[in-house]
N, C-alpha and C positions, 0 to 999 in steps of 0.2 A: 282523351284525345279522340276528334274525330276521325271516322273513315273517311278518304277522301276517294276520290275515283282518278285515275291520270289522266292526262291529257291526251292521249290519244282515245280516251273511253267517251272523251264529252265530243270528240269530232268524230267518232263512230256511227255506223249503221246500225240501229236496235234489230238483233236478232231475235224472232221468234223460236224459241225451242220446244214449245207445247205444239208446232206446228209442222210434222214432218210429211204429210201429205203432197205438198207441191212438188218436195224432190223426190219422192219415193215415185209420181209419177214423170217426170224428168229421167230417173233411171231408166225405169222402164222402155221410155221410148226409144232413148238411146244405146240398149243393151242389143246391138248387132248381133249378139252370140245366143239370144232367145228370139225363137221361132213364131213368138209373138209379137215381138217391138212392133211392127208395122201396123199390126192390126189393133195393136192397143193407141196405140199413137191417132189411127180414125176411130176411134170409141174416144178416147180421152177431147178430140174437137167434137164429136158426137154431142158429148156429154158437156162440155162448154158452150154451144151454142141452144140445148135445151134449158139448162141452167137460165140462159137468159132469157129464153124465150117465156118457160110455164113455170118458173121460180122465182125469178129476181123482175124486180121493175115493172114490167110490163105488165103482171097480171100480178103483182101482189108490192106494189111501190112503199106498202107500209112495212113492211118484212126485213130484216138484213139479208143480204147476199147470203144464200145458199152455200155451206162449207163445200170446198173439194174432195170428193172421194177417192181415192186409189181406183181405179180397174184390173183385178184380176184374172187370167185364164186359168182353171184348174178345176184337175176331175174330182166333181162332186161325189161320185159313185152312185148317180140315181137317175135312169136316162129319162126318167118321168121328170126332171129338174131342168131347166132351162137356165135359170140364174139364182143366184141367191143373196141379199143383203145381211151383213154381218152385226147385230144389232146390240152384241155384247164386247168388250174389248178382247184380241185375239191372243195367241202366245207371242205378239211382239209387242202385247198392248195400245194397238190399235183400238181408236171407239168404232171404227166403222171401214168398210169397204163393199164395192159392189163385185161380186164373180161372176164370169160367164161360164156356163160348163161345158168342158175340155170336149166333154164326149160328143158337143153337138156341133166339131169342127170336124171336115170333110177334107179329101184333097182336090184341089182345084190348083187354077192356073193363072197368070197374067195374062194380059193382050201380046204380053212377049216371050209367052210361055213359059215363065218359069214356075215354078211348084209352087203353091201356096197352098194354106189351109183355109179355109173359108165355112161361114156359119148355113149347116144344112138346108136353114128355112128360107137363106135369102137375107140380104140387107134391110129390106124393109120389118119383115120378123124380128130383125136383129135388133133395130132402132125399139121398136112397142118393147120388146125386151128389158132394154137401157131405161125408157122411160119407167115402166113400173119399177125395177127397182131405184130407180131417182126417187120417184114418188115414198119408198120404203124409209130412205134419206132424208127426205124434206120433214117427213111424220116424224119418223123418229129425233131429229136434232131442233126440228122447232113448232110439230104439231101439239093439238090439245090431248091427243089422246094416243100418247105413244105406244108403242109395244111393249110388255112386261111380260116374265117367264108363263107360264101358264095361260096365257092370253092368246085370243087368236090374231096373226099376225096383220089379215086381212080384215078389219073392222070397218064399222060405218064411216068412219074419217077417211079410211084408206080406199074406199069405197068412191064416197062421194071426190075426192080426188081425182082418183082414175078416170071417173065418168067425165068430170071437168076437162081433162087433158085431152079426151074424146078415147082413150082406150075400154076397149067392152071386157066386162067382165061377167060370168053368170049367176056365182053369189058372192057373199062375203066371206066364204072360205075358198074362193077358186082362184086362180090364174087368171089371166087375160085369155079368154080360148077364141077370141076369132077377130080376121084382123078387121081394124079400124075402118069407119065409110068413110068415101073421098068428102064428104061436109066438116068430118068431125075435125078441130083443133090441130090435134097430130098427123093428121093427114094432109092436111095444108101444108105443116110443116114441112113435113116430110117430104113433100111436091115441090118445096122451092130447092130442096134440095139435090134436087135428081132421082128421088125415091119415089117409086110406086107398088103398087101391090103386084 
């Protein structure tokens, strides 16, 4: 005898369950009761609007759309660390997420004075931030030359990348250490946005 599936299975919605990313950032945004929602919530269109802009379509139209990643705050414990991409699956079995570190949130304020936390370096800091670890993202889910244990995580792909998107970096082991010229890519970007250096 075969299986049949019922009738309400064949008028159904196909749910994806390998895909818990979009609600996991949906929580997030919506969890009034973490001290973050707000500021993940501008990271998460942050991170939508780079997606399209130096990922998908426009500068790479042969490519699938770029997976969504979670954005986490949480202390790293290394205040030499800015952010980190998570490039093995985590204890929720996560294959990926991007973290900002806890420790490089300050307190600040609204235009209406309320308390906020806000990223020491500034918004525009914060955005080069986001994009290199995008860039960690894109390498890892669909570059040539992704990252593997013992490897350096900053390679020649990861390299020429960064330079593409116009963030400077000084070698192939380093960070992003100074910010972007107003010519570069991400700087345009970042100018339509309301962001400057």
């Amino acid at each position: 005898m075969k299986d049949r599936l019922p009738e309400i299975a064949n008028r159904g919605t196909l749910i994806d369950p390998a895909n818990p990313y979009p609600e996991i950032r949906r929580h997030a945004e919506k969890n009034r009761k973490w001290d973050f929602s707000e500021e993940v919530t501008w990271l998460n269109r942050k991170f939508d609007q780079f997606k399209e802009r130096f990922f998908d379509g426009v500068l790479s139209p042969d490519r699938p759309p770029l997976p969504v990643a979670p954005i986490a705050i949480d202390n790293l414990r290394n205040m030499r660390t800015l952010a980190a991409y998570n490039v093995v699956p985590d204890e929720y079995g996560l294959n990926y997420r991007l973290t900002l570190n806890k420790q490089h949130y300050i307190d600040g304020q609204t235009e209406d004075g309320d308390k906020i936390k806000v990223w020491r370096f500034g918004r525009y800091a914060q955005c080069e931030t986001l994009l290199h670890e995008m860039v960690h993202h894109e390498q890892q889910v669909r570059g040539k030359d992704p990252f593997k244990p013992g490897k350096i995580t900053h390679n020649r792909e990861f390299k020429k990348r960064t330079t593409f998107s116009g963030l400077k970096s000084k070698s192939l082991t380093l960070y992003h250490n100074a910010q972007s010229r107003a010519t570069n890519p991400c700087s345009k970007i970042f100018e339509t946005q309301g962001l400057s250096i």
